[in-house]
BAFI-3210 file (N, C-alpha, C; in Angstrom, 3 decimals, decimal comma, padded with zeros to 6 digits):
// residues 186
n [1|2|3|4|5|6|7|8|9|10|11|12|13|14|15|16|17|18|19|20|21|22|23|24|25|26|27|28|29|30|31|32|33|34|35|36|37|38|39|40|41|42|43|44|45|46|47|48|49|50|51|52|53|54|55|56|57|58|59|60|61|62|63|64|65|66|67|68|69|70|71|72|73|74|75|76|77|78|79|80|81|82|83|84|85|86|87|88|89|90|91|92|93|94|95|96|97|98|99|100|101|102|103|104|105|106|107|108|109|110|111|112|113|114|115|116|117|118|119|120|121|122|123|124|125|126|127|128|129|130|131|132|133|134|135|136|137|138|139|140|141|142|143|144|145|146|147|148|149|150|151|152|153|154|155|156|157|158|159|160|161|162|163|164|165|166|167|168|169|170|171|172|173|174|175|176|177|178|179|180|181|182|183|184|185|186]
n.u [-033,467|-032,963|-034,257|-033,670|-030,937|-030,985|-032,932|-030,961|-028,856|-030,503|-030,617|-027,636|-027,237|-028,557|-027,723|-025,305|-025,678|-026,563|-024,340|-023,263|-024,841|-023,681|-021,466|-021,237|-022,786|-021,252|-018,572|-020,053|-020,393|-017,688|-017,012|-018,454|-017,865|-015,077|-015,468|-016,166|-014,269|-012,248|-013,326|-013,431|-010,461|-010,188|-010,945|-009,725|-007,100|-007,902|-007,951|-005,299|-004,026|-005,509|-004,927|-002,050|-001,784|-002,855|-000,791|001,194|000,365|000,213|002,365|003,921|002,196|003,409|006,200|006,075|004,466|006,847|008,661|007,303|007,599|010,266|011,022|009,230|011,290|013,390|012,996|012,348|014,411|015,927|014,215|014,874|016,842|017,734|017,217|019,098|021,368|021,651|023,015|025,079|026,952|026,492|027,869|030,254|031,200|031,328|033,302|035,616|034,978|035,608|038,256|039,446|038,220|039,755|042,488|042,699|041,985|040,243|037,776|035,626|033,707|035,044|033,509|031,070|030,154|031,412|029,678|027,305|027,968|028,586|025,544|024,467|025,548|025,132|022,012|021,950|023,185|021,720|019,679|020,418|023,215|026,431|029,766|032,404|035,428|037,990|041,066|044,766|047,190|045,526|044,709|044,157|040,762|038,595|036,045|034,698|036,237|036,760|038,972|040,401|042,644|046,318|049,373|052,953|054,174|055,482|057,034|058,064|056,455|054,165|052,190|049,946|048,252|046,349|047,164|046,108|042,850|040,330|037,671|035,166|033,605|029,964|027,482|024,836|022,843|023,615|024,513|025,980|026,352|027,873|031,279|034,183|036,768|039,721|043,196|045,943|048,621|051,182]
n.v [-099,606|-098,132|-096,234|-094,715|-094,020|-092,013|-090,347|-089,603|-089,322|-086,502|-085,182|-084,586|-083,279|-080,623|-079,593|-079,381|-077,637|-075,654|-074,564|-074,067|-071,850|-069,807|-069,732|-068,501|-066,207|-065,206|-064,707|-062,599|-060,702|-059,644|-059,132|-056,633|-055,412|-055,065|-053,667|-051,427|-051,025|-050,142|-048,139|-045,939|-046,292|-045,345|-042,741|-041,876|-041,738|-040,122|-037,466|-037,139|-036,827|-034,361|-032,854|-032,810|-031,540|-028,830|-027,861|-028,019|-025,427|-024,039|-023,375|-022,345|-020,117|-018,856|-018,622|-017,179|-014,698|-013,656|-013,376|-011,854|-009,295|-009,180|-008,635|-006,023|-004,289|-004,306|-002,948|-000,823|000,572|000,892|002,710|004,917|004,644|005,320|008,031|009,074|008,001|009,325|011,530|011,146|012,018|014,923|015,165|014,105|016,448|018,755|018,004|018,257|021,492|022,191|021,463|023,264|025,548|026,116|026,289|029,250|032,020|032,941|033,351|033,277|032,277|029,821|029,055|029,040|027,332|024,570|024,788|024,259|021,831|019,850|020,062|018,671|016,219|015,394|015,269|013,323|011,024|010,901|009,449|006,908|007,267|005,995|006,330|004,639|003,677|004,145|004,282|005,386|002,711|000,973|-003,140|-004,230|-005,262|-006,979|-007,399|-005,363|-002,854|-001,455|-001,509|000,794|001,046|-000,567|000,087|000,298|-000,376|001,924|001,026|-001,845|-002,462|-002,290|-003,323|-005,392|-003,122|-000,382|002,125|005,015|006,760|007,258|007,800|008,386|005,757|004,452|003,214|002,214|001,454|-002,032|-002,220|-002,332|000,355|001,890|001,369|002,111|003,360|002,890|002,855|000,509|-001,242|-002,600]
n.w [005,978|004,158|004,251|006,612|005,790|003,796|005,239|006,641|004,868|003,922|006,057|006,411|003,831|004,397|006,660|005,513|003,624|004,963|006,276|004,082|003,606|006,230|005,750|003,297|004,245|005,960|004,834|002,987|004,771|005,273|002,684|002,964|004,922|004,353|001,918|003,210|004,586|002,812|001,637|003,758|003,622|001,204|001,154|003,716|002,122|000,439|001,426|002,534|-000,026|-000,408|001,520|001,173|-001,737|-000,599|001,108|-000,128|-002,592|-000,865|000,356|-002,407|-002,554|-000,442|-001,073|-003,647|-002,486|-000,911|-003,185|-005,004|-003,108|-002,910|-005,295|-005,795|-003,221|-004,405|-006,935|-005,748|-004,434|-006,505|-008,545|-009,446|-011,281|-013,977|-014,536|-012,771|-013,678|-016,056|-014,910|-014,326|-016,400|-015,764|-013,149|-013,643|-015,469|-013,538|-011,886|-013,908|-014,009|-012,026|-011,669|-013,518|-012,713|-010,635|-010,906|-011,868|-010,632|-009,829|-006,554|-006,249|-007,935|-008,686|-005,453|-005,675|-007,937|-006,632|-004,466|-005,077|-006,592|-004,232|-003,213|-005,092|-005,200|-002,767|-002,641|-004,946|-003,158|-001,269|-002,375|-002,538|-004,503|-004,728|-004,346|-006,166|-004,629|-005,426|-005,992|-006,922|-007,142|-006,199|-005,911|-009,541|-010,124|-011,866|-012,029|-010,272|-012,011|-014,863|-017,067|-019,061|-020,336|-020,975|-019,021|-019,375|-016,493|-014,023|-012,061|-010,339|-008,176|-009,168|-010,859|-012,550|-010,826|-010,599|-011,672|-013,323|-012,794|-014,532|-014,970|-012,599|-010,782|-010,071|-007,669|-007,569|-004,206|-003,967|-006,161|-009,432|-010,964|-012,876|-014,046|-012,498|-014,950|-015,683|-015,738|-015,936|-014,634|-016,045]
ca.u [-032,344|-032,755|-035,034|-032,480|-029,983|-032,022|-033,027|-029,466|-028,404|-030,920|-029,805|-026,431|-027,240|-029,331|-026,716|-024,215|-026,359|-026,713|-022,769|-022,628|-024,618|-023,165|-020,458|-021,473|-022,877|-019,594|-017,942|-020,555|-020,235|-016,463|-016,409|-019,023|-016,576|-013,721|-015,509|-016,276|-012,605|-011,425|-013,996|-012,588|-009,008|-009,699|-011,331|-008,574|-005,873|-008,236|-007,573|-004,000|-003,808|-005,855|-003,471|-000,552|-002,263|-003,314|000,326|001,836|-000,244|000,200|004,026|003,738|001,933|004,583|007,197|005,412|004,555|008,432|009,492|007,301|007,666|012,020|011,314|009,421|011,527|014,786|012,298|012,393|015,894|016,532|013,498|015,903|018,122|017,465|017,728|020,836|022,647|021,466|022,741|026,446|028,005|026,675|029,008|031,861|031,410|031,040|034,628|036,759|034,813|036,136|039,644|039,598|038,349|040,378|043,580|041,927|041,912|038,003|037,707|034,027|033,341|034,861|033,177|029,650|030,516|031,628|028,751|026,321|028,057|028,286|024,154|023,903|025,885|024,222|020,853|021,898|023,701|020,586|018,824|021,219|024,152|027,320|031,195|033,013|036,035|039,606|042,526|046,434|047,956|045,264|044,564|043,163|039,381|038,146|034,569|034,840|037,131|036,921|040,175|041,012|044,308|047,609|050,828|054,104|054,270|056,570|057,388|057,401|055,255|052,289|052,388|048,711|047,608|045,588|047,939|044,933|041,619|040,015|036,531|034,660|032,230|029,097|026,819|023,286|022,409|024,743|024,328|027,205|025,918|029,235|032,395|035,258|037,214|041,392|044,705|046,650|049,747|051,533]
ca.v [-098,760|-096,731|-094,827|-093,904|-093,446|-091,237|-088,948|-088,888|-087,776|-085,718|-084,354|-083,815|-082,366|-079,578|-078,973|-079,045|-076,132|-074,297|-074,303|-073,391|-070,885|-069,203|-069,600|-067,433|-064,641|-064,678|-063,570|-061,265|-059,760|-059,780|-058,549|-055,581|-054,873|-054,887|-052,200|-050,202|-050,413|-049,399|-046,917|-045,716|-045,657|-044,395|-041,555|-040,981|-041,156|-038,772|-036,055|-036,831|-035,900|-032,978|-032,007|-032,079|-030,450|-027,455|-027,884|-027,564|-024,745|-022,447|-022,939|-021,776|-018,754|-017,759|-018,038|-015,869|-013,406|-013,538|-013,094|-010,220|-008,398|-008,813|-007,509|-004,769|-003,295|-003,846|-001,794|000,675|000,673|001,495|003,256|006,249|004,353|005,518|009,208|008,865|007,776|010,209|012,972|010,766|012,974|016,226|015,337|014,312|018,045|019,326|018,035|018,826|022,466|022,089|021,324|023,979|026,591|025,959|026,705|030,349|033,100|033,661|032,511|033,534|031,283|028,259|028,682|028,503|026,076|024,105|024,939|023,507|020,486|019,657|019,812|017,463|014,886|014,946|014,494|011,792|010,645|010,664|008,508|005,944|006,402|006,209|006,226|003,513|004,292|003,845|005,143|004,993|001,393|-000,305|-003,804|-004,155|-006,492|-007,265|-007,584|-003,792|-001,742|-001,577|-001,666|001,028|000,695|-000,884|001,069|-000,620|000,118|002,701|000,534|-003,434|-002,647|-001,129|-004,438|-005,445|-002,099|000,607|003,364|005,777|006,708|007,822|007,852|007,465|004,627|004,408|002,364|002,479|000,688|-002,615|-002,946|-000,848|001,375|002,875|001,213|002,924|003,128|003,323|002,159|-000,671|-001,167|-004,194]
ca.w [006,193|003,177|004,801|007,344|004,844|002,926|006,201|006,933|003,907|003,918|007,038|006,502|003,039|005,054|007,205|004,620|002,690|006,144|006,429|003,123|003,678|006,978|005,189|002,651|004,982|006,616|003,289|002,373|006,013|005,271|001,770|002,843|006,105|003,379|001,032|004,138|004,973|001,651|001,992|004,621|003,417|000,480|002,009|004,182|001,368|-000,456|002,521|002,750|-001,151|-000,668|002,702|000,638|-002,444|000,278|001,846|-001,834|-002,594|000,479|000,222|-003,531|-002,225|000,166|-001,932|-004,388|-001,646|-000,583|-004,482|-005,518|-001,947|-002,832|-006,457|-004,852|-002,794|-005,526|-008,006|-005,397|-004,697|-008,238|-009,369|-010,426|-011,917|-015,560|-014,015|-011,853|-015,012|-017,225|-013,823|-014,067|-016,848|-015,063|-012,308|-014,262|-015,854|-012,121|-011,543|-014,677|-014,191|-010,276|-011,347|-014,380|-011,801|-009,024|-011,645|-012,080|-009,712|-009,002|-006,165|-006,078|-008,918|-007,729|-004,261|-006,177|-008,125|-005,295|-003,601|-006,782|-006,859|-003,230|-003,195|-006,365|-004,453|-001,288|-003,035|-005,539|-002,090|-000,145|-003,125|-002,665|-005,101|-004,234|-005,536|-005,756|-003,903|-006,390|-006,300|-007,997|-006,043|-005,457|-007,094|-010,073|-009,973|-013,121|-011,306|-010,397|-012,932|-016,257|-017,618|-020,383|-020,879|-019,986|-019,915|-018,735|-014,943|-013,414|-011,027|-010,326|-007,345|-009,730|-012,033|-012,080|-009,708|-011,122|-012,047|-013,448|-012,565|-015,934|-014,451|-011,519|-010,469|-009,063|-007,062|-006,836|-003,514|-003,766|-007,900|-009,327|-012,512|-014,237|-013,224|-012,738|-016,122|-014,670|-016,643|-015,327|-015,349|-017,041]
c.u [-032,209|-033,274|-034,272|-031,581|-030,335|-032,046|-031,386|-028,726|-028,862|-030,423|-028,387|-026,231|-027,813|-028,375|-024,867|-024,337|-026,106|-025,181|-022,403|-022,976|-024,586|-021,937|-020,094|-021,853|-021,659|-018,881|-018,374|-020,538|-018,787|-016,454|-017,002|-018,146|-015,350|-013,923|-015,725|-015,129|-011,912|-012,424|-013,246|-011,409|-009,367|-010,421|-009,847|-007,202|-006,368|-007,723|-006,783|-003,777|-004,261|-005,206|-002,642|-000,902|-002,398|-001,998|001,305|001,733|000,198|001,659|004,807|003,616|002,825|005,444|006,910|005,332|005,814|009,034|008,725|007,876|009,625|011,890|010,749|009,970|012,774|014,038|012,654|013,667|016,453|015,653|014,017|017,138|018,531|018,156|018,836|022,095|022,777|022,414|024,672|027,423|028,113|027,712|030,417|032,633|031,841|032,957|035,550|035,996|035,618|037,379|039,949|039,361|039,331|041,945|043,593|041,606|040,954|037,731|036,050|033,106|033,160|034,263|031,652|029,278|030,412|030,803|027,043|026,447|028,114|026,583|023,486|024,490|025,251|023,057|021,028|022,330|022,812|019,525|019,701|022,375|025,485|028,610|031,779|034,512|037,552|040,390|043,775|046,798|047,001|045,103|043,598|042,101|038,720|036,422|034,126|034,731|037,068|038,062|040,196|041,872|045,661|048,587|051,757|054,242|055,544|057,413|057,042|056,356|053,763|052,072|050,967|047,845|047,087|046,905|046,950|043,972|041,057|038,613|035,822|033,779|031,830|028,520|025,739|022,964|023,640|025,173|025,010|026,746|026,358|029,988|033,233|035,935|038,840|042,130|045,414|048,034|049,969|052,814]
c.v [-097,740|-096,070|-094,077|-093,547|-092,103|-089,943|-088,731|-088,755|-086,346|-083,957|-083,737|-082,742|-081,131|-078,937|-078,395|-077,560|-074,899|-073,787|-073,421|-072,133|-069,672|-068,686|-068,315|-065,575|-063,980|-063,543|-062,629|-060,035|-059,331|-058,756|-056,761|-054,806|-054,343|-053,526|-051,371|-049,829|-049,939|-048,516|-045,331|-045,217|-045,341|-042,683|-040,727|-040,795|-040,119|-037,594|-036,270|-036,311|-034,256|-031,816|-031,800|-030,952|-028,777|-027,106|-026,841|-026,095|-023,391|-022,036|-022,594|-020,366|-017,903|-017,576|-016,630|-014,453|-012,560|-012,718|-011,787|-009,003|-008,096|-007,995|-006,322|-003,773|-003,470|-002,974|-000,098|001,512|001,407|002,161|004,303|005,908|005,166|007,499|009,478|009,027|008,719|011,596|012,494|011,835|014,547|016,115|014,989|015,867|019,207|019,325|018,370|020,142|022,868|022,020|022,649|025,539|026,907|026,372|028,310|031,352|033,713|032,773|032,172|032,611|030,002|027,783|028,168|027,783|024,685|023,502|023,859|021,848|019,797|019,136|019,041|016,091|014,419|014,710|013,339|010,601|009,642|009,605|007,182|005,590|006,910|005,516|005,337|003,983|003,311|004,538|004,553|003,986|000,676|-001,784|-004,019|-005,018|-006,455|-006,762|-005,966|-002,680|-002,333|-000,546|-000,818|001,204|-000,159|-000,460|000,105|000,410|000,767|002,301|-000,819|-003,883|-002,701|-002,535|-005,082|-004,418|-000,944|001,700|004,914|005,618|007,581|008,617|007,342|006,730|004,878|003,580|002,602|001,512|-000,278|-003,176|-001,543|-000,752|002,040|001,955|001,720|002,617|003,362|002,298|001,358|-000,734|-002,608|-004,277]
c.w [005,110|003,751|005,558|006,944|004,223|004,139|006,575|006,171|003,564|004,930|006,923|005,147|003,553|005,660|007,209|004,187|004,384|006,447|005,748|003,236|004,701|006,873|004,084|003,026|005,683|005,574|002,827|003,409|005,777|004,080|002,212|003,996|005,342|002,446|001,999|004,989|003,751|000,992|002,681|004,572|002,348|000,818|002,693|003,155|000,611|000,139|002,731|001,407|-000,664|000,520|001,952|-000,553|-002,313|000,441|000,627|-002,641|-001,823|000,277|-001,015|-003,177|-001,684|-000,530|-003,189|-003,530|-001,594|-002,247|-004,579|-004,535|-002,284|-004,198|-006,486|-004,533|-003,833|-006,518|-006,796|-004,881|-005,399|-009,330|-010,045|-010,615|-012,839|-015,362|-013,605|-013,015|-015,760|-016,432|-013,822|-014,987|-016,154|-014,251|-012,847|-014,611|-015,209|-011,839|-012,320|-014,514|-012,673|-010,856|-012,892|-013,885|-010,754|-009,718|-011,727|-010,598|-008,982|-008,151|-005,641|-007,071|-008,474|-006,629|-004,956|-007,669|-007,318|-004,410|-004,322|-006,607|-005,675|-002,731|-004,009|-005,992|-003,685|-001,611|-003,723|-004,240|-001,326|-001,160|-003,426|-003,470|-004,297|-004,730|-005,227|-005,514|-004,926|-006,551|-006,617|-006,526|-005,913|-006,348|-008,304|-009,924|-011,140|-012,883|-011,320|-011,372|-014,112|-016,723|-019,264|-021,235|-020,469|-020,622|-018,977|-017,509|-014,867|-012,223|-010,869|-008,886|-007,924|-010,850|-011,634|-010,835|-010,917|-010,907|-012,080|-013,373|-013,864|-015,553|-013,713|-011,624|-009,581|-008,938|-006,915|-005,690|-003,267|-005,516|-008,505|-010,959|-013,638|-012,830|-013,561|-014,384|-015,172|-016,164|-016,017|-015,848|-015,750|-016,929]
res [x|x|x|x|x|x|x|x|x|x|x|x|x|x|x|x|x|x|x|x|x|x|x|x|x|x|x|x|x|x|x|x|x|x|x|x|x|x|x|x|x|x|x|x|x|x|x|x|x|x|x|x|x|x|x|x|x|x|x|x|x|x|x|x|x|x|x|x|x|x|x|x|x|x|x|x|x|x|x|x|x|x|x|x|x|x|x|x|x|x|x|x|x|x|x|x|x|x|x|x|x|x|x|x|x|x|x|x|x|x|x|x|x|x|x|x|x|x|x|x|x|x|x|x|x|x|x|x|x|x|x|x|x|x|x|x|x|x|x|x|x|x|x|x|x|x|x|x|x|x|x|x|x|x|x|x|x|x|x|x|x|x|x|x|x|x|x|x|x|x|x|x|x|x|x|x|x|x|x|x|x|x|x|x|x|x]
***
């Protein structure tokens, strides 16, 4: 009976080893299935990085596009700013020479005059500036008017209202360039 002991340990040691190792190919079929699935995904999480990367990227660009294309056209808006301003006392000059003529008897003067300053409006006009519109009553806005004085109101209607207009304001476009100067009352 050893002998039969013997082949049948033999045997089952054989078919122990063969277990073991089907067992083993399993796992190595398994682990190599496993790196060719995390192959796989990492592959595909590589190309979801590099989607959003692209994504990230493009929607960088537009905004950029968007930003220079708005500072753009505000450059061009206001490319004669610097000019305009420098053209603001001429017309102040335009109007105390308008209200210093118009006292005066020539009336051939004041018409070309008149006529002068009329054509220096309508071009600065036509380049976008334009007056900011104030007159005696209305309220004062800090935002607006620049405030050069306060006199005690003539009236308890005029109590925070612009009394005087000292000097006009302008607007280039919607970005205001001289603001009015006026007196307030108090």
């Amino acid at each position: 009976m050893s002998k039969e002991n013997k082949a049948k340990e033999m045997e089952d040691e054989v078919l122990k080893n063969m277990d073991q190792n089907e067992v083993d190919q399993e796992a190595e079929s398994e682990v190599e299935l496993g790196e060719e699935l995390s192959v796989e995904e990492q592959l595909k999480e590589d190309l979801g990085k590099e989607k959003d990367k692209f994504l990230r990227l493009f929607a960088e660009f537009e905004n950029y596009k968007k930003r220079t294309s708005k500072e753009r056209m505000d450059l061009f808006k206001t490319a004669g700013q610097e000019v305009i301003l420098s053209l603001l006392p001429v017309m102040d000059d335009f109007d105390r020479a308008l209200a210093e003529i118009s006292k005066s008897d020539d009336d051939g003067m004041y018409q070309g005059v008149l006529l002068i300053n009329n054509k220096l409006r309508e071009t600065l006009k036509s380049k976008g500036l334009l007056e900011v519109e104030v007159k005696e009553g209305d309220d004062f806005d800090a935002e607006i008017h620049d405030a050069v004085t306060q006199v005690p109101a003539p009236d308890k209607k005029l109590k925070g209202k612009i009394i005087d207009v000292i000097q006009k304001g302008y607007k280039l476009g919607d970005k205001i360039i001289r603001h009015p100067k006026v007196v307030v009352g108090n």
